[in-house]
C-alpha positions in Angstrom: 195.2 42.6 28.1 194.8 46.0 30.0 191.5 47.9 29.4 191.9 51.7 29.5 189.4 53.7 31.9 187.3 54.8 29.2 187.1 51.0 28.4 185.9 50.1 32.0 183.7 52.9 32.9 181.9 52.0 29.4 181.8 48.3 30.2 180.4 49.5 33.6 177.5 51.5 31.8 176.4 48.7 29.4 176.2 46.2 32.7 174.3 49.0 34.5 171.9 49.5 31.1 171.5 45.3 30.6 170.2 44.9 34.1 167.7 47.7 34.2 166.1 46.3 30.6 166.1 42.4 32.1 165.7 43.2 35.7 164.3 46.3 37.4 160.5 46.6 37.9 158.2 48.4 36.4 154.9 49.9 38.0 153.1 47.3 35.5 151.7 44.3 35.3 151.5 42.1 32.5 149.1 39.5 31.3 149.5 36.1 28.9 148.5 33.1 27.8 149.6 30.5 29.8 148.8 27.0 30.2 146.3 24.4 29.6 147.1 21.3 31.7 145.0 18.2 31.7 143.1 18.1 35.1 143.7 14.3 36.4 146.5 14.4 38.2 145.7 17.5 40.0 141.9 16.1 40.5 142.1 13.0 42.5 138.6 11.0 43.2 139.2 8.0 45.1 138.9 4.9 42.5 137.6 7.5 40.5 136.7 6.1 37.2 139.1 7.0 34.0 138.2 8.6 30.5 139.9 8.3 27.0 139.8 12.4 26.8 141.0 14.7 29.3 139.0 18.0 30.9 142.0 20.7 31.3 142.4 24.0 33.3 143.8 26.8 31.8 145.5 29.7 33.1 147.0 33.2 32.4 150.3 33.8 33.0 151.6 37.0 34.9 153.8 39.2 36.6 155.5 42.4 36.7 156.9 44.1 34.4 160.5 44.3 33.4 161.7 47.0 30.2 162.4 44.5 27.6 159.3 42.2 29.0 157.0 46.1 28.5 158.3 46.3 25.1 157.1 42.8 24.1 153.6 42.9 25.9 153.4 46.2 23.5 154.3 44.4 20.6 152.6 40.5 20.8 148.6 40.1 20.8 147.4 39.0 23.4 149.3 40.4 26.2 147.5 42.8 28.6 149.8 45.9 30.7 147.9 46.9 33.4 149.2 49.2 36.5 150.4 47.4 39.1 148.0 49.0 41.8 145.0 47.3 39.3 146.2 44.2 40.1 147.6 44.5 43.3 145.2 47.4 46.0 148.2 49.1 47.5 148.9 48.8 50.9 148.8 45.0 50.1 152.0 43.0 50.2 153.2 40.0 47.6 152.3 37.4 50.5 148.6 38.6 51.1 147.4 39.1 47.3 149.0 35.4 46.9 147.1 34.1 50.2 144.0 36.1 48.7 144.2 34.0 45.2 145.1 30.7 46.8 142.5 31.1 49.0 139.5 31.8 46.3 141.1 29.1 44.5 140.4 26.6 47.5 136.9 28.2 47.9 136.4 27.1 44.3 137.7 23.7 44.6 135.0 23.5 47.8 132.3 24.8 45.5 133.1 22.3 42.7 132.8 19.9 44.9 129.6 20.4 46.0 128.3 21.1 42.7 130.0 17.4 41.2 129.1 15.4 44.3 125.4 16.9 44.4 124.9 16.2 40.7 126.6 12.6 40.6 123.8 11.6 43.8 126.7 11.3 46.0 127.6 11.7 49.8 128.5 15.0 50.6 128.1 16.4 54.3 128.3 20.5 54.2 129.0 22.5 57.8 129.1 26.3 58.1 131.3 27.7 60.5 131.1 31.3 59.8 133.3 33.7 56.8 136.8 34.6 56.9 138.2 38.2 55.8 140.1 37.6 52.6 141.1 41.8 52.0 140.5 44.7 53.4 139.8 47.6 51.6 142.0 50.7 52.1 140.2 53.3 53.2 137.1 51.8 54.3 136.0 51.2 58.1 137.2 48.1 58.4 140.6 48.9 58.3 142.4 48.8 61.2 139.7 47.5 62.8 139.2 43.7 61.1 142.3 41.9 59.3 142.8 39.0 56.5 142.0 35.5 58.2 139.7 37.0 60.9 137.1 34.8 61.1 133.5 36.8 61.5 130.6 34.7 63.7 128.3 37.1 64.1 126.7 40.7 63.3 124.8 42.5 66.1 124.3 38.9 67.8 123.0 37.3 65.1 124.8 34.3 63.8 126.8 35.0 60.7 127.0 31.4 58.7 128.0 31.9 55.3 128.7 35.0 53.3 125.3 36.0 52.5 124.2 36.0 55.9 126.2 38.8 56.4 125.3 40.7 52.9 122.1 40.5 53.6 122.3 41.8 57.1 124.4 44.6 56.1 122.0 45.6 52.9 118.9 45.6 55.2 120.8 48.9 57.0 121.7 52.4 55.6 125.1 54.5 55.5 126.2 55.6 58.9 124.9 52.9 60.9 127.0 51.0 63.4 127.1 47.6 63.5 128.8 45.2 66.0 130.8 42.7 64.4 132.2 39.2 66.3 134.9 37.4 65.2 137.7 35.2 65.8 141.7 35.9 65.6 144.4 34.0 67.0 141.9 31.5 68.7 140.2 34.7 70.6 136.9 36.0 70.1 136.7 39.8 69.9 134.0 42.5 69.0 134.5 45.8 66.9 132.2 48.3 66.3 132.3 49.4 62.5 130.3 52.6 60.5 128.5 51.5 57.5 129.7 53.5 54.5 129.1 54.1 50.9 131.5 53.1 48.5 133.5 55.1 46.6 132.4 53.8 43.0 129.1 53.1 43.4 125.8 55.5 44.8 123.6 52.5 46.6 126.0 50.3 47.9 127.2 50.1 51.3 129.8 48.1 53.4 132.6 48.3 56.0 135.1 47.3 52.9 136.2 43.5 53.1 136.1 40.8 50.6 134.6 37.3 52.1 134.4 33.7 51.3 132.2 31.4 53.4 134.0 28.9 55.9 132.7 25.7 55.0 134.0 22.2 56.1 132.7 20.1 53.3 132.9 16.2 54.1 132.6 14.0 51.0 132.1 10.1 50.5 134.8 8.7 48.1 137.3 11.3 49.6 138.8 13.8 47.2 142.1 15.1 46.6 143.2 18.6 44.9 146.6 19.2 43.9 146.7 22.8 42.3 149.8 24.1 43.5 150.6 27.8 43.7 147.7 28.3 40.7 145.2 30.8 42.2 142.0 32.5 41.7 138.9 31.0 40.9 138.5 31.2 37.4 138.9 27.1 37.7 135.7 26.3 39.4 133.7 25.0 36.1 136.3 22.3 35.1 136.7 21.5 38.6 133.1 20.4 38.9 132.8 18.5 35.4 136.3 16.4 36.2 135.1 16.0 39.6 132.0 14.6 37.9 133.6 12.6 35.5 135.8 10.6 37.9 132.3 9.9 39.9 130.5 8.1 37.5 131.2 5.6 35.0 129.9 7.4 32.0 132.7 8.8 30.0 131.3 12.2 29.7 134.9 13.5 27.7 133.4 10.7 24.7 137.2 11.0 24.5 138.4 14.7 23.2 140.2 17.6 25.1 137.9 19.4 26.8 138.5 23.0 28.7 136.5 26.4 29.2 136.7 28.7 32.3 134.4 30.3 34.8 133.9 30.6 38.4 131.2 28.8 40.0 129.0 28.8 42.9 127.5 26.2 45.4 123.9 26.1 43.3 126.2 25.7 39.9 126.0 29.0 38.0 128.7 30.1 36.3 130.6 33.7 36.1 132.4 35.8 34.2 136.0 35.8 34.4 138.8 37.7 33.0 141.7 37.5 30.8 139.5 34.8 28.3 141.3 36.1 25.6 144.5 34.8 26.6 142.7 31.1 27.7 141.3 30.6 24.3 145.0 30.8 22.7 146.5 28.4 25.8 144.1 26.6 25.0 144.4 25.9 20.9 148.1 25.7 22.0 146.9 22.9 24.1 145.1 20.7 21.1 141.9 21.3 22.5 138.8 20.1 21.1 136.1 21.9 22.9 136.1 25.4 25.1 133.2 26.5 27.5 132.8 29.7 27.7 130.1 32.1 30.3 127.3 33.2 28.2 126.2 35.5 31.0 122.7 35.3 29.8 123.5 36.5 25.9 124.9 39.9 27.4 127.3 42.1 25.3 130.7 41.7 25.1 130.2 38.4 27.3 133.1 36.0 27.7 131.4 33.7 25.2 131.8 36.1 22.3 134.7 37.4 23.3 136.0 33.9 23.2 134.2 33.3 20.2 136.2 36.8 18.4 139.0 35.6 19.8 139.0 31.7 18.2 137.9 33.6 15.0 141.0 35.8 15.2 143.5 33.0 15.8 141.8 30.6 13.1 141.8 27.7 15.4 139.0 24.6 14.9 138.2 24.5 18.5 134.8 25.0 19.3 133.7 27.7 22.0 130.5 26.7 23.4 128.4 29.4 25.8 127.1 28.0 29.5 125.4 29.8 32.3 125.8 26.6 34.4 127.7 23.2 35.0 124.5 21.3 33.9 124.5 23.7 30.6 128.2 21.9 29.9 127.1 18.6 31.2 123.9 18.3 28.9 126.6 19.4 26.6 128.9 16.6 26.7 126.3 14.1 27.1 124.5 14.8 23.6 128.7 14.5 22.3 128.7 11.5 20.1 132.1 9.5 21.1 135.1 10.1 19.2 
């Protein structure tokens, strides 16, 4: 069969057409509902103790935009278009944002830790060894002069331990001050001098324009084991801490049905606000789930809670969303549960 030139030169245009709608990237990013995976085998306590329920993390799906994959996120509830420099600061390649998510998602897994192991009475052993540059933020003094993974030990000679030493440090000064930073790359310690600045959207706050997380090594007694994968961020924190807890001590706290919610946590076990809960609740009913925990943030408006709560409304599903400020809110929770 011979195909005329009009023939081929057509065929060449609809290829051309097919692989810009399915391939080429668009300036967007686009949010889903993902998943809502049971937490055991990615939470491993040693002879942890088992439950008839499960506790599950759930996630949002993403990634950039293709045409056809735009014209569906327009269409379907539930799906979130957002510009890719929202998502992703430019000047900031693939590999840092995903080292940047990976490694807020370990700092949550440390925090959960310490939270569970502190509320089951257990052995935990916590040393500070200073806070590691997770971004830098374009434009600010710090760039150029501090990069991710630097490890900062001190501020103007005084010992920098965890993050808040070096908040509070850089609160007590005003815009246009220099301070001396010290910190560690490549296994050499090195010293900077850095101009306090304003930032850009906000009046009273000042910085040098990097995000932190403290350097902790956490030593805990039965070891622990976390399996999470390429899943990032550290939205997980909340249902870190209550499997963690669950595998600790013989109490069934699950009084067996699906348990999830979201919410970051910190080392004293409140919880935070998180986004994309929206998309969780529907992974979530996807997922059979019983029960959803969901940050209160004190009763403020338009909290996760009650979006959540609009959200399970919408969507008609029998799970019930249940507002925490804390990991012992959701614990006194469970514990009041009569078994299934």
């Amino acid at each position: 069969m011979k195909f005329t030139k009009k023939q081929i030169i057509t065929l060449i245009i609809v290829v051309i057409i097919a692989y810009f709608i399915a391939a080429f990237k668009l300036p967007f990013y686009i949010y889903k509902p993902g998943g809502a995976d049971a937490l055991n085998p990615i939470v491993s306590v040693e002879e942890g103790y088992q439950s008839e329920g499960d506790m599950h993390l759930v996630t949002i799906s993403g990634g950039q935009a293709t045409p056809i994959q735009y014209v569906w996120a327009k269409l379907l509830p539930h799906h979130q278009i957002l510009p890719i420099e929202e998502v992703r600061p430019e000047g900031i390649s693939d590999d840092e944002y995903m080292h940047a998510q990976l490694q807020m998602m370990e700092n949550s897994q440390e925090a959960s830790t310490v939270v569970a192991y502190e509320a089951a009475d257990k052995e935990i052993t916590i040393d500070y060894n200073g806070v590691y540059v997770v971004s830098v933020v374009e434009g600010m003094p710090a760039e150029g002069k501090l990069e991710m993974g630097d490890r900062i030990i001190g501020i103007d000679g005084v010992d920098v331990k965890e993050a808040d030493d070096l908040i509070s440090y850089v609160e007590s000064k005003n815009a246009d001050d220099t301070i001396e930073v010290e910190f560690v790359r490549d296994e050499e310690t090195q010293f900077k001098e850095i101009q306090l600045q304003t930032f850009s959207d906000t009046e009273n706050k000042i910085g040098i324009g990097i995000q932190l997380v403290t350097d902790r090594s956490v030593s805990v007694d039965p070891t622990i084991e976390f399996s999470s994968g390429s899943i990032g961020g550290p939205s997980a924190g909340l249902m870190f801490s209550l499997e963690i807890y669950d595998q600790l001590t013989e109490e069934d706290i699950t009084r067996g049905y699906e348990i999830a919610g979201t919410g970051e946590i910190d080392y004293d076990g409140t919880v935070y606000r998180i986004g994309g809960i929206d998309k969780k609740v529907v992974a979530a009913d996807k997922e059979g789930v019983d029960i959803f925990f969901a940050p209160n943030e004190e009763g403020r408006e338009d909290s996760n809670y009650q979006v959540a709560s609009e959200t399970a409304e919408e969507i008609g599903t029998d799970m019930k969303v249940v507002p925490i400020d804390t990991f012992k809110d959701a614990l006194d929770y469970l514990e009041k549960l009569e078994p299934r």
